[in-house]
N, C-alpha and C positions, 0 to 999 in steps of 0.2 A: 275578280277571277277572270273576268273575260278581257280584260286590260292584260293580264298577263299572260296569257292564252294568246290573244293577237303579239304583245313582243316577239314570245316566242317561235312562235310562227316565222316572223323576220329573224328568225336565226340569233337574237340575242337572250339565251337559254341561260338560268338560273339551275346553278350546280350546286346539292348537298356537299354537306360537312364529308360523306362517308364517298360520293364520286372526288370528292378534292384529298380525302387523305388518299385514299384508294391510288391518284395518279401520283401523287407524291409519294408515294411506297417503290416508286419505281426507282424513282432521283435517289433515293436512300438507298437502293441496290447497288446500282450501278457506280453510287461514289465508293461503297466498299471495294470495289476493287480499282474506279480509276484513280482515286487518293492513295490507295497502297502502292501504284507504278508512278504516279507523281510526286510523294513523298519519297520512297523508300526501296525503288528499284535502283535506282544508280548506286544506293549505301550497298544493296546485296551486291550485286555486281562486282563494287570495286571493295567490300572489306571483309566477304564473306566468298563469294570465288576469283577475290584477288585481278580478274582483270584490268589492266590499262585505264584508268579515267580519260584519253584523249580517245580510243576506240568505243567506251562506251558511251560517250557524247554524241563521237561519229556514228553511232547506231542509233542512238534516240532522233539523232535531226532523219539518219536515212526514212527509218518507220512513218515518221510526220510528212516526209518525201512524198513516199510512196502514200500516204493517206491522202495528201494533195489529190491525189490521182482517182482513190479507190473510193472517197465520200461520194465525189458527187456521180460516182456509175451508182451506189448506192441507192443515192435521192432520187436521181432519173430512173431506175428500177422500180423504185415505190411507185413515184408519182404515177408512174403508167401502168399501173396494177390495181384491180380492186380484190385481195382476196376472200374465200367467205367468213372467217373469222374475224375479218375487220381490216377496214387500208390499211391501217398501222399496228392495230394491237398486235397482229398475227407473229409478228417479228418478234413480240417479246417474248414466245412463247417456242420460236423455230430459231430463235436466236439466242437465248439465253440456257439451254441445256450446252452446246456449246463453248459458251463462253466459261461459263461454270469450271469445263474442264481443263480450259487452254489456262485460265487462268490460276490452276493447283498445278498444274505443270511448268509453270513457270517457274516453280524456285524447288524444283527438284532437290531434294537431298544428295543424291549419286553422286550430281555432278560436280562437288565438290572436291570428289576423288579424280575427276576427269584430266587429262593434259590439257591445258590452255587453250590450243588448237580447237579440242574439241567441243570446250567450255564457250569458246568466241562462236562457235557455229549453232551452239544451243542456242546462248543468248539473240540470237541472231533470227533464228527459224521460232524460237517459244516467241518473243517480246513483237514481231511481226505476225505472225498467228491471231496472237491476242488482241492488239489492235486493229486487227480487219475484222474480227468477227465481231468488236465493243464496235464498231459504226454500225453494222447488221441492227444493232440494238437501237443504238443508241439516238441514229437521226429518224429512225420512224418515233419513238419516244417519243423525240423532240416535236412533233407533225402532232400528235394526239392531242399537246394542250390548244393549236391553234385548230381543231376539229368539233370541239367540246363548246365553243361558245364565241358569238361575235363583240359581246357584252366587255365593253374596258374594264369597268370598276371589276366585273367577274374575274379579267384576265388576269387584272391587280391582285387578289386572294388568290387563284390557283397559283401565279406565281409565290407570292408567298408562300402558300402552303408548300408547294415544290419546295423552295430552297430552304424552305424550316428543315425538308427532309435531307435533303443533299446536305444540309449542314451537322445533323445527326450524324449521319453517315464519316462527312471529315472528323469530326470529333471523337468519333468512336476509333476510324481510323488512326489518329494523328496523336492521339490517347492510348488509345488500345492497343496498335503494333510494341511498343516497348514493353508497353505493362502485361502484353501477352506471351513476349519473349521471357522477360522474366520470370513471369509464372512458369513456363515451360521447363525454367532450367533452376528453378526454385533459389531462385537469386532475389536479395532486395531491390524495390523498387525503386527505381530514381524517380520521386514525385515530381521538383521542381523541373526536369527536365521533362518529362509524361505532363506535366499542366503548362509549360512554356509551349510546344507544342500545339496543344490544343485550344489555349485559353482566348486565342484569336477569334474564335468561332462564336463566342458568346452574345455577343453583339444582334448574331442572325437570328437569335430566339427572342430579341427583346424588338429589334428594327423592323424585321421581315412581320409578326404580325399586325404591328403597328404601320404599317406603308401606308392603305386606305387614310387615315387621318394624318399622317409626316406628307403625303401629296399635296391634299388640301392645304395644309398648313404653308410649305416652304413652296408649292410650285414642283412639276417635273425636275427642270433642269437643277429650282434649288436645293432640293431635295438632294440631287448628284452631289453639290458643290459644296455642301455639307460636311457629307460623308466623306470625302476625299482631304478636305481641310483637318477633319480630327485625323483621320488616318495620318497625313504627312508629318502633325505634329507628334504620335509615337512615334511615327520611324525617328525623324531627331532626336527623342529625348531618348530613345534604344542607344541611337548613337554615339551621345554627350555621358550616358552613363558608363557605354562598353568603353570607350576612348579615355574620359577624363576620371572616372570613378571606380567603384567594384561590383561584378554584378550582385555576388551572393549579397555582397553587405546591404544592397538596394534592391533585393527580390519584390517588394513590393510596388517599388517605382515600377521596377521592368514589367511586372503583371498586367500593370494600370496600362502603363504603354504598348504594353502587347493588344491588350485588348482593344485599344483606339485606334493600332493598325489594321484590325481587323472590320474595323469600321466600314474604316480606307477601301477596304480592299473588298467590301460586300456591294460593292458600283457594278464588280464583276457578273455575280448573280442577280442584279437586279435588271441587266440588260438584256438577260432573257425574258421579260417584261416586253422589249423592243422586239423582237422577232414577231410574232403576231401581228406585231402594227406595220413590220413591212412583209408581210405577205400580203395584208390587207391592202398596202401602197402598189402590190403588183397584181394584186386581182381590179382595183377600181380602173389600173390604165390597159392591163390585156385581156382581160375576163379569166384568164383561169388563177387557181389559188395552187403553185406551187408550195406546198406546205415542204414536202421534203428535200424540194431544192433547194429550197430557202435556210433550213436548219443543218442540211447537208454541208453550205459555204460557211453557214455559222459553225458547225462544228471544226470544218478544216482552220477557222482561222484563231479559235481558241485554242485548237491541239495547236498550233505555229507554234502559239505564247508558249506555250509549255516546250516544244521542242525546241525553239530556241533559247530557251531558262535550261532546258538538259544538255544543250550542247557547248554553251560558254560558262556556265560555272564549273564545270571539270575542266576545261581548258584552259580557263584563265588563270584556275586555282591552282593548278598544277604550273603553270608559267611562272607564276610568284611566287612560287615555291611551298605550294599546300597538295601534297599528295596525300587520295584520299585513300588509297591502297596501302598504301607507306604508314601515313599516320596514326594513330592511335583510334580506334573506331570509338565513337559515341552511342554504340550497341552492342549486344551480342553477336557472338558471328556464327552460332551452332547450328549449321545447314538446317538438320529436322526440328528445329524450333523456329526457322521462317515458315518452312513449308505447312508445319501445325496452323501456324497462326492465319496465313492467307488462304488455307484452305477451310478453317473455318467462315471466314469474310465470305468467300465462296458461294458455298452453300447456303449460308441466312438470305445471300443477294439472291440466290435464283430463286428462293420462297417470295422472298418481296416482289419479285419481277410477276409473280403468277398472280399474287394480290392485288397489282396493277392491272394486269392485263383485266381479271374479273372487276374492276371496282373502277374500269375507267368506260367512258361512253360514249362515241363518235356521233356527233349533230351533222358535221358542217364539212363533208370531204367530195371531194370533185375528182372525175378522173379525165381528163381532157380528150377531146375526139381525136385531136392529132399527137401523137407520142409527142414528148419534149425531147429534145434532143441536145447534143452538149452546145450547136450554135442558139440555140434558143438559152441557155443558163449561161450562155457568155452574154448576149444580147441583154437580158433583167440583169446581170452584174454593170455593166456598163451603163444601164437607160437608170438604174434605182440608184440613186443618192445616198435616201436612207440607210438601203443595204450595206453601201462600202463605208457609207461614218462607226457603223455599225461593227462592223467586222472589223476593221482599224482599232476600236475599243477595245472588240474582245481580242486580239490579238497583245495589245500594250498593257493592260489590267489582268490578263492570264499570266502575261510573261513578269508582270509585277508579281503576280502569286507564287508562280514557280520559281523563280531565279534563287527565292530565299527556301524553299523549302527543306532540300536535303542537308540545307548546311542549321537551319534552326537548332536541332539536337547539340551542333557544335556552341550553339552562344553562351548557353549557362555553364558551360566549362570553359569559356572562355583563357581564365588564369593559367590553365594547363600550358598551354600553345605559344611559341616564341610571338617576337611581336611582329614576326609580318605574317605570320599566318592569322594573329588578332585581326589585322589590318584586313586582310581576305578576307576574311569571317564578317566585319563589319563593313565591308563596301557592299556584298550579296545582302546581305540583310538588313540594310537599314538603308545607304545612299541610295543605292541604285533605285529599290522598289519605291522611295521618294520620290524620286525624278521622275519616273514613271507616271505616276499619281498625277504629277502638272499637264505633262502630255495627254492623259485622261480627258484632264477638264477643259484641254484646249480644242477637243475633240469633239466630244457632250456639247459645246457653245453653237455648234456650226449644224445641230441636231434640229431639221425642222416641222417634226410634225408635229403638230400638240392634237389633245384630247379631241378638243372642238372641232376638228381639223378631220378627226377620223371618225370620230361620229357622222359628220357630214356623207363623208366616202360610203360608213358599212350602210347606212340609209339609202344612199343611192343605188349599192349593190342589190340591195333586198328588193326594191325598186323595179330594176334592171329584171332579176329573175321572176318576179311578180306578173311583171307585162311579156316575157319573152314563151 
């Protein structure tokens, strides 16, 4: 008892089952709606109020733009704040009533009836809205897991548990938006489509709780090189099936493959893992622990992947002759059966966001004598290594994630579609998030902190504070 008593003193805190669901109830919120604008805003947009796909490209990259901009006033806002509900929790709870709303507002019914004009300017003032107030939320979130505990193997489990949550959240998502639509309009359900979708996600309830033991086992980095190796090989056999065979007649092959990309593709949420270990690389060389500038850069550079996955597959696909407006939608397009469905997601996420907020516990937060300022967050971009291998990842393995998303719905009807919209349909979803995948792993090699390495550091820190 008193062995654990003194760890935790040194700031390496032992988290219950009910603080680690509790923070993971958050991740689960908050994917309900960021999975519903990363899967399935571009499909409303351009097959349900008919907009442009090269405009609404041009609007997903403008929002990520301007997020560039708007995260890290965010993060430098936190970090130089202690409020009394908590450095970070306090956001979930001044930020998420909010968000709640911008985000049922976004797929309005009305403006279905609206002139074009007026439709481009919705989309334009709702989908920027929402996006600045999901940072409000979303980078203190991010600040709470590296506040809860100095302890790696600990960080190891809350991450998992987090992305067990986030990944409920996609699957209920990425499942649930169709199968919610057609409940609405009491239309059969397309299963194979509803589990093509989703079935990618299965992987993170069998891998995420098993990481503590797959670490041990394969090593950090093997661990990475793993998961990327099974992934690349679904995308191939996605693509030898879509190309040289038939999907329906091989729905079980494609299932198997779907889920091996999903593998691939869970490198993405395991790097939030890595965020903790470079805050910790920037507190052992400046003394302070920018938790929300650090998750701040991390989140501009995951929204990048995603905005630039929103801005080149409507543009490309449109070049090559797949208009997504034009074509045949792979959904329903009944304005008040989006708006049911995301304002459901809605509201279950602001109940989880309150669950977090109660059931998460700040150990370990700092708030510096001198404000941070934006030369100070250029200067830790530049002086941390780790941070930019880091950010580079989430950038390449988000944009692997997204570039295939809005078009998945299209792959199981592949047969429908001439052959060079096949053609589109299987470069987004199979080559390209390949390619990606290598780039990944050339990325992860040049990754230099291991375990030993930061143990060493959070030691000296506690050290440091000890004696000062």
């Amino acid at each position: 008892m008193e062995t654990t008593q003194k760890s935790e003193a040194k700031g390496f805190y032992k988290l219950s089952w009910l603080q680690r669901i509790g923070f993971g109830s958050g991740d689960l919120a908050q994917n309900l709606i960021f999975q519903t604008v990363a899967t399935y805003l571009m499909l409303y947009l351009t097959t349900v109020l008919k907009i442009n796909p090269a405009f609404v490209g041009g609007l997903i990259l403008t929002v990520r733009l301007i997020d560039c901009f708007w995260s890290p006033v965010v993060g430098k806002y936190i970090d130089n704040r202690n409020p009394r509900l908590g450095k970070y929790r306090t956001y979930l709870l001044y930020g998420g009533i909010p968000l709640t709303i911008a985000a049922c507002l976004l797929m309005l019914p009305q403006a279905a009836e609206w002139s074009m004009s007026a439709k481009m300017v919705y989309a334009t003032v709702s989908y920027t809205v929402l996006s600045m107030i999901y940072s409000v939320v979303n980078i203190p979130y991010g600040s709470i897991m590296a506040s809860m505990t100095r302890d790696n193997d600990e960080v190891l489990i809350l991450t998992s548990t987090r992305m067990v949550c986030a990944n409920i959240g996609q699957i209920v998502v990425q499942a649930g938006f169709p199968i919610g639509l057609a409940m609405f309009l009491s239309q059969a359900i397309n299963w194979d489509q509803a589990i093509f979708m989703a079935i990618g996600t299965i992987p993170a309830f069998i891998i995420l709780p098993s990481l503590p033991v797959l670490k041990k086992l394969l090593g950090k980095k093997g661990l990475y090189y793993t998961l990327l190796s099974i992934g690349f090989v679904g995308f191939a056999i996605l693509f030898f099936v879509g190309k040289f065979g038939d999907v329906q007649e091989s729905a079980m092959i494609v299932k198997i493959a779907k889920i091996m990309t999903g593998v691939g593709l869970l490198v993405g949420s395991l790097m939030w893992a890595l965020v903790p270990e470079v805050i910790t690389d920037s507190e052992y060389r400046t003394g302070n622990r920018p938790a929300a500038t650090v998750n701040a850069l991390a989140g501009v550079a995951f929204k990048a992947g995603f905005s630039i996955a929103g801005w080149v597959t409507p543009l490309v696909m449109g070049l090559i002759g797949f208009d997504l407006a034009s074509e045949e939608s792979a959904l329903p397009t009944d304005p008040m059966a989006w708006f049911t469905v995301i304002c459901v997601f809605a509201i279950v996420g602001f109940i989880l966001l309150t669950l977090c907020f109660l059931g998460s516990k700040e150990n370990i937060t700092t708030t510096p004598e001198k404000p941070v300022s934006f030369g100070d967050m250029f200067k830790e971009f530049k002086a941390n290594k780790c941070l930019q291998l880091v950010l580079g990842v989430f950038v390449v393995v988000f944009l692997a994630s997204f570039i295939s998303a809005p078009v998945n719905a299209y792959y199981t009807e592949l047969a429908k579609y001439s052959d060079t919209v096949q053609n589109a349909i299987l470069w987004f979803t199979t080559i390209i998030p390949a390619l990606l995948l290598i780039i990944v792993a050339l990325l992860i090699k040049k990754y230099p902190l291991t375990d030993e390495k930061l143990d060493q550091m959070n030691l000296e820190i506690e050290a440091r504070h000890k004696n000062a």
